[in-house]
N, C-alpha and C positions, 0 to 999 in steps of 0.2 A: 177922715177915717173915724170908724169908732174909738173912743178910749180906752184906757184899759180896761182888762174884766175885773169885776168884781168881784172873780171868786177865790174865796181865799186856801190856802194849804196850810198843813199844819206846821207848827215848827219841828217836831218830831223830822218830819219828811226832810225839812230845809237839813236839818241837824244828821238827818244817815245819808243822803247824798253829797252833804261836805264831806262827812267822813269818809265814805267810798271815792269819792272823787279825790282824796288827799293818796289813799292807799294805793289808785292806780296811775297818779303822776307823780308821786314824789319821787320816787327815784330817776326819770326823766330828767327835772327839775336839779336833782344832787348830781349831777353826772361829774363835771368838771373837778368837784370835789372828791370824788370816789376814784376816778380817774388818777388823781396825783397821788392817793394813801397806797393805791396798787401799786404803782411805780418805785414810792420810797419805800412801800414797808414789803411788800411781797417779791419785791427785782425784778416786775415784768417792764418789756419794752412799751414806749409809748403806744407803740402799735400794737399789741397784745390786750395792752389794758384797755383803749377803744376797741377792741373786740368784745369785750365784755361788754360795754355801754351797745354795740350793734346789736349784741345776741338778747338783750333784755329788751330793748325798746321792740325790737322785732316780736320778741314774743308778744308783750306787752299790745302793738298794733295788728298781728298777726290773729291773735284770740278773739279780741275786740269787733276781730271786720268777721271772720266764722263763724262767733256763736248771733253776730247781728240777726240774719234770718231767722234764730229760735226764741227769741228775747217777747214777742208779744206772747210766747205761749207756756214759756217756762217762768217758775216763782222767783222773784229776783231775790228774794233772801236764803233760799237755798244757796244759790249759782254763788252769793257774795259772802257766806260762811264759808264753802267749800274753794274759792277763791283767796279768800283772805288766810284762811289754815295752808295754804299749800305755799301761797307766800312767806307766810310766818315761818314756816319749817326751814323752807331753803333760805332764808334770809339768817337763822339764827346758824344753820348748818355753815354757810359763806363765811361767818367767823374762824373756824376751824380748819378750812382749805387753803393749802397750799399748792396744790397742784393748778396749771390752768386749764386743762380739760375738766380736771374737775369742779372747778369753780363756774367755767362754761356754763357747765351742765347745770351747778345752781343757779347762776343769775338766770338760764332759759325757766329754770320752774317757776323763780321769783315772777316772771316774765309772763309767765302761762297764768299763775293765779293773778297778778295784778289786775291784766285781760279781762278773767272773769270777772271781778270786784267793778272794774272802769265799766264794761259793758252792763251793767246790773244798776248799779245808778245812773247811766246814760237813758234805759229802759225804763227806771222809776222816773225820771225826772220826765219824760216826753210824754207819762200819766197825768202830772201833775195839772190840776183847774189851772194855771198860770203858769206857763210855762217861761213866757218873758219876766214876771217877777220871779220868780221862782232861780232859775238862774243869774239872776241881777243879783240877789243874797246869796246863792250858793257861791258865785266865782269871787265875789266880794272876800266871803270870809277864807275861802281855800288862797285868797291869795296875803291875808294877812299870816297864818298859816304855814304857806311855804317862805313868806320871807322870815318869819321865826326860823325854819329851818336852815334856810340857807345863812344865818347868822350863826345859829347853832353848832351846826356839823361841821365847819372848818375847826372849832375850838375843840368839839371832841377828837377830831382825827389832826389835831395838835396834835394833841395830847395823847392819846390814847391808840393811833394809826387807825388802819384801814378797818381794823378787831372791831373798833370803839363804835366807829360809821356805822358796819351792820350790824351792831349790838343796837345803839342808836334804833336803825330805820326798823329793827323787830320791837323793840321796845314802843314805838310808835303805832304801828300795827295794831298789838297786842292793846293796846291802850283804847283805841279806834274801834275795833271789833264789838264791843256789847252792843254802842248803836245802830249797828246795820240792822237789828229786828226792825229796826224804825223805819226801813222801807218797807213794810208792810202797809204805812199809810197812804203809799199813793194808789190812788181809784183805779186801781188794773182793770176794773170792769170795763173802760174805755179802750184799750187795749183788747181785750179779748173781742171787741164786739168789730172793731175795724182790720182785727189780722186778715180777715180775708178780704179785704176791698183792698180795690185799684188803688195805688198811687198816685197821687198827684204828678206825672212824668218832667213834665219841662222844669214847674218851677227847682225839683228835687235836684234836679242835673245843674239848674244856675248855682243851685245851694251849695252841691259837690264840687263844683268847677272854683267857687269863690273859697270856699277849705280848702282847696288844691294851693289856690293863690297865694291864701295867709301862712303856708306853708312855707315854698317855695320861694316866694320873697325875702320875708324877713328871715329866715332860715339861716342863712352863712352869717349876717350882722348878727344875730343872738350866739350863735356859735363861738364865733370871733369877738365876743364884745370885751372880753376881760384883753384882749391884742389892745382892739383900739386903745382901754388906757393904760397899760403898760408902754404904749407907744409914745405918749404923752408925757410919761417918767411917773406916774400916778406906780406904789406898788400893789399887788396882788391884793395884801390885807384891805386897803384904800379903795379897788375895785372891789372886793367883794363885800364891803360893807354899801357900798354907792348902790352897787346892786340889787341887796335885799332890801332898801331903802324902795327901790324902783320899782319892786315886783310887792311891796305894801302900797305902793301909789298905786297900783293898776286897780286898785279899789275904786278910784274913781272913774276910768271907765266901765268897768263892770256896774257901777251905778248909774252911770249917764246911760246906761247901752238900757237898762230897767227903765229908768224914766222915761227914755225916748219911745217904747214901743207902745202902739197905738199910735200915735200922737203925731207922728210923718210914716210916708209909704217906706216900708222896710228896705225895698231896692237902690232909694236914695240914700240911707243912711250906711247899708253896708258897701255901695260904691265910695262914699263921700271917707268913712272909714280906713277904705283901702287903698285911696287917696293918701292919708292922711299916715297912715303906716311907711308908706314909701318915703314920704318927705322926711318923716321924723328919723329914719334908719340913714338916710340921704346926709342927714343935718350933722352926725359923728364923723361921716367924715371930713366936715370942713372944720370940725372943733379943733379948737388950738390951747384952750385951759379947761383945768379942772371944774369950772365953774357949767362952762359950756358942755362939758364931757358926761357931768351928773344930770343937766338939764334934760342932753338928748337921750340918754336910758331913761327917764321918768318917764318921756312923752315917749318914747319907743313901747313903751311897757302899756303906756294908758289907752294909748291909739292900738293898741293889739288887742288887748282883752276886752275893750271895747265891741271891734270886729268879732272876735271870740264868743264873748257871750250871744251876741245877736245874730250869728249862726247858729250856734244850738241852741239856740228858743226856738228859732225860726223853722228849724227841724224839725220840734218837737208839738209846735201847731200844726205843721203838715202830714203829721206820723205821730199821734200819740201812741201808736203799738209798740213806740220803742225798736223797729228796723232800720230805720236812719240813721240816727244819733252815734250808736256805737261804729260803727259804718263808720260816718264821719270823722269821726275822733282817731278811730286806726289810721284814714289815708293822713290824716293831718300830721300823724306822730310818725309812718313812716316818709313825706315829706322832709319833718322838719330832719329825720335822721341823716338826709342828703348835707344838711346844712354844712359839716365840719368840711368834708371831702368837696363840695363845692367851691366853699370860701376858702381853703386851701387853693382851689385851681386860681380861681380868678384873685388871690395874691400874687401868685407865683406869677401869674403871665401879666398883672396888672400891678395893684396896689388894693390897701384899704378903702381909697377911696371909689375906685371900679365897686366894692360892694353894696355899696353906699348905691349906685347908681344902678346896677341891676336888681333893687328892692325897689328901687320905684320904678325903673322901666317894666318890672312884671306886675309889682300893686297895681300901677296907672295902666296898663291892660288890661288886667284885671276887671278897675274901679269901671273901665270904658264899656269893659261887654255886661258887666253887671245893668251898668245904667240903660242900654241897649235892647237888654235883653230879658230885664227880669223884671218886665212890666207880671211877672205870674206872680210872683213875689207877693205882689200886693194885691192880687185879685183869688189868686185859689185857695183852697181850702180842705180840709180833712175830709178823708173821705165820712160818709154823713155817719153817727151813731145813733141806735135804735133806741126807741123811747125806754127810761129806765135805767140807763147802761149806764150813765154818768158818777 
């Protein structure tokens, strides 16, 4: 296969796509934590306060997969101003509420601008000359990023409860926002020139079928993974430092997933991937120590974002208009939303280690029909662009 391209992006670009890309998964990302500040400091029930976490992610996947369709033809630094403002608002407003319909009703706004913001860097980035480096550095640094975060935000909503958290996640926001003019730098003219060409159909469907996967799989073990070490006698503090430890390691596959592209056919390495996802989510549940229990979050984290990254490149070479990508990214996040209520089931009727075992009986069908199937993978290509438009 050929090597990679040559062509390079600006850092500008790299620098407003992390930053858009932080504003529409972090709070995904903070759930667990936002989760317990509601319960202690607001009185809602467990189940009340994952209603909350449903109502946001849904918005959040819900906006993202709607406004996909208009993304090659609208400005993405508008859509991710008017996104990140509507965010900011309900997010500083969510301090102030006590009620839960009305708190509902902000995290859905949080939810609807997040959407916008996610969808708008998903739509820059599948611009980008490099779409596989390009995402090799952005998921890189979004994941050093979120594990500051998730180090973070338990010590504020210490200290400071649930108040602190969405003072926190606006203040973050707010911090984030100047950059987004910086998506201005990706070559939209490639975008505009391919909104009305065919799709690529088969390969796009293998691409959706393997997000569906990375989804579904790992899903209940990510959910559940603070169970696993609490199960173990590890405490909460203990897991959630292990953790933000694991989601700074997924730096290295978000690296390896950049190095690799060109260089082997995409088909093998997202099946070999999701292969490799399964085993590692597989492997907690035969851990018996602490030693074993950090190892398998590392690799669970490195072997995901791995896959991760090298589906949205791979989107984003077959659809530089930016129609995919956000797409994507919504079925992935309402996916993983099954996660909790899934691995809830399969504890109740099984154990931890049943989940362990339905991540790789769905990776490894997965990894089976990818390798099968997406011989397109590596043979199709964008629809063509007109001389100039680059």
């Amino acid at each position: 296969m050929a090597g990679p391209s040559d062509a390079k992006d600006s850092w500008q670009l790299v620098v407003a796509v992390t930053a858009a890309s932080t504003i529409g998964t972090i709070p995904a990302t903070l759930t667990g934590f936002l989760l317990g500040g509601l319960v202690d400091d607001r009185g809602f029930s467990a189940v009340e306060a994952g209603w909350m976490s449903t109502v946001e992610m849904t918005a959040v996947a819900g906006t993202a997969i709607l406004a996909a369709p208009f993304m090659a033809r609208l400005s993405v630094v508008p859509v991710a101003f008017c996104g990140a403002s509507l965010a900011l608002v309900a997010e500083f407003a969510s301090t102030g509420i006590a009620s839960f319909w009305l708190l509902a009703a902000a995290r859905f706004a949080t939810g609807i601008g997040a959407g916008l913001v996610l969808a708008a860097a998903t739509a820059a980035a599948a611009a980008a000359r490099d779409p596989d480096r390009l995402y090799g550095y952005v998921t890189s640094a979004l994941m050093l990023l979120l594990g500051l975060s998730v180090a973070g935000i338990g010590l504020v909503i210490e200290r400071w409860g649930i108040t602190g958290g969405y003072t926190l996640l606006g203040l973050v926001f707010l911090t984030l926002m100047p950059v987004l003019g910086w998506l201005a730098h990706a070559p939209r003219k490639r975008a505009l020139a391919v909104a009305s060409g065919k799709l690529p159909r088969r390969p796009l469907a293998v691409l959706l079928a393997g997000t569906l996967v990375l989804g579904l799989g790992p899903g209940p073990t990510f959910a559940l993974i603070e169970r696993f070490g609490v199960n173990l006698g590890l405490t909460v503090e203990r897991v959630g430092l292990f953790y933000s430890i694991a989601i700074v390691c997924g730096v290295a596959g978000c690296a390896l997933a950049a190095r690799s592209a060109g260089r082997w056919k995409r088909s093998r390495l997202i099946s070999l991937g999701l292969f490799a996802t399964g085993i590692t989510c597989l492997s907690l549940g035969y851990t018996g120590s602490e030693l074993g229990y950090f190892v398998s979050i590392v690799l669970c984290w490195t072997t995901y974002m791995f896959v991760y990254t090298f589906l949205l490149a791979t989107a984003a070479v077959f659809d530089p208009s930016g129609r995919v990508g956000p797409a994507a990214i919504g079925s992935l996040m309402i996916v993983l939303g099954l996660g909790p209520t899934l691995g809830g089931f399969l504890v109740t009727w099984g154990s931890y280690l049943l989940i362990g075992w339905f991540a790789l009986a769905i990776c490894g069908l997965g990894a089976l029909a990818v390798g099968l199937t997406g011989r397109s993978l590596d043979l199709a290509t964008a629809p063509p662009i007109p001389p100039g438009s680059a």
